[in-house]
C-alpha positions in Angstrom: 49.5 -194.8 50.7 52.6 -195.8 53.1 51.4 -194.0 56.1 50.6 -190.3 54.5 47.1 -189.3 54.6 45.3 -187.8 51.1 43.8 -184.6 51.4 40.9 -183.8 49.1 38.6 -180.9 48.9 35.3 -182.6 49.1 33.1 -180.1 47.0 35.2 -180.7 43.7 35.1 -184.7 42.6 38.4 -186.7 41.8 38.1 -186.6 37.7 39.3 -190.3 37.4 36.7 -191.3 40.1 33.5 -189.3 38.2 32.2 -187.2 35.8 31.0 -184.6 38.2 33.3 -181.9 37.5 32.8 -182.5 33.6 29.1 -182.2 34.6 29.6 -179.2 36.4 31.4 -177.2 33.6 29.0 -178.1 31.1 26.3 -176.6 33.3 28.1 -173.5 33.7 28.7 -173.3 29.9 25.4 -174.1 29.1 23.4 -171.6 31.0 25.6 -168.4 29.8 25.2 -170.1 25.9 21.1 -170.1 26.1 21.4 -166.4 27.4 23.8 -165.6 24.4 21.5 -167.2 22.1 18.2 -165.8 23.4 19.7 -162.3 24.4 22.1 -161.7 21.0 21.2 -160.9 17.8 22.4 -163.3 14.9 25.1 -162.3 14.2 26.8 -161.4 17.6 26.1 -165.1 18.4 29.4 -166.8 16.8 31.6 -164.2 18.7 30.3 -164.6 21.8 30.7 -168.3 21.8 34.1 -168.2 21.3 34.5 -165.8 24.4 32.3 -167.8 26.0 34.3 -170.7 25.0 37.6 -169.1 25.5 36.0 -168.5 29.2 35.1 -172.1 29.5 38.7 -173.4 28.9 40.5 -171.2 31.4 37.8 -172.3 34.0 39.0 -175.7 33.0 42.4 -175.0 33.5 41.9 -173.2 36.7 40.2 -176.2 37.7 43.1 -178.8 36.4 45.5 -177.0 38.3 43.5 -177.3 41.7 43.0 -181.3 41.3 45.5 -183.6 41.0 45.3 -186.3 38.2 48.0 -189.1 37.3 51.0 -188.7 35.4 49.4 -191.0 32.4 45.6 -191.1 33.2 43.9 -193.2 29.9 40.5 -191.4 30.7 39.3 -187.7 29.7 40.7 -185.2 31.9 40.2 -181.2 32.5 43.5 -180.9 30.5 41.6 -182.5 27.9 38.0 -180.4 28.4 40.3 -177.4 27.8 42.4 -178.4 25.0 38.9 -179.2 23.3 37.3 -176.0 24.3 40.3 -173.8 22.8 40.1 -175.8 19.6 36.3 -175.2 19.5 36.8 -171.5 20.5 39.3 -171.0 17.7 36.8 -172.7 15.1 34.1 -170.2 16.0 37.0 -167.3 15.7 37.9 -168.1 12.4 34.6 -168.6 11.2 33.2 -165.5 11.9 34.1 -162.2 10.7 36.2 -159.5 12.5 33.7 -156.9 12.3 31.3 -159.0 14.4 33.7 -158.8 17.3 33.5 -155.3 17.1 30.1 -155.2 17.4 29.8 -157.3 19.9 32.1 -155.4 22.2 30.3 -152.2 20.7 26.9 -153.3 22.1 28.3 -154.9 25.1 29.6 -151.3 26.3 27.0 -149.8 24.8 24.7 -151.4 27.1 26.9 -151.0 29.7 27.3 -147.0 29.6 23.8 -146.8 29.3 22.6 -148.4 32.1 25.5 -146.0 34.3 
């Protein structure tokens, strides 16, 4: 360390040190996925994933950006977590069909304008 101190936020976990932060995201991926799979009809369920997955990886990045990792790390990192979460987001995308985006956003502000 040659005499400068290290300054860590002690609420998010060093990645390289433990799998807390991977723990974390999963839980706050998993939680909005039961609600899309309990709350959505069949068909809206494939687009929402890959919003919710979409979601997921720019959380990730967020997150990447805000803790420091090295240069060449040989474990998983948040970069990683993100990179895997686009390419899962874009599988659901291209499996499902274009009008079942529009319904989803149809009954998502559906729901919205009738609850104003």
């Amino acid at each position: 360390m040659s005499g400068s101190i290290k300054h860590r936020v002690n609420w998010i976990p060093n990645p390289s040190e433990s799998s807390g932060l991977l723990t974390l995201l999963s839980v706050v991926l998993a939680v909005p996925a039961a609600l899309i799979i309990y709350s959505l009809d069949m068909e809206l369920i494939l687009p929402a994933f890959s919003v919710l997955l979409f979601s997921g990886a720019a959380i990730s990045v967020v997150l990447a950006c805000s803790v420091r990792t090295e240069t060449n790390p040989e474990k998983l990192t948040l970069w990683d977590v993100a990179g895997g979460l686009v390419l899962t987001g874009c599988a659901a995308s291209v499996l499902g069909e274009p009008d079942q985006v529009t319904q989803l956003f149809e009954h998502l502000f559906e729901r919205r304008t009738n609850t104003q």
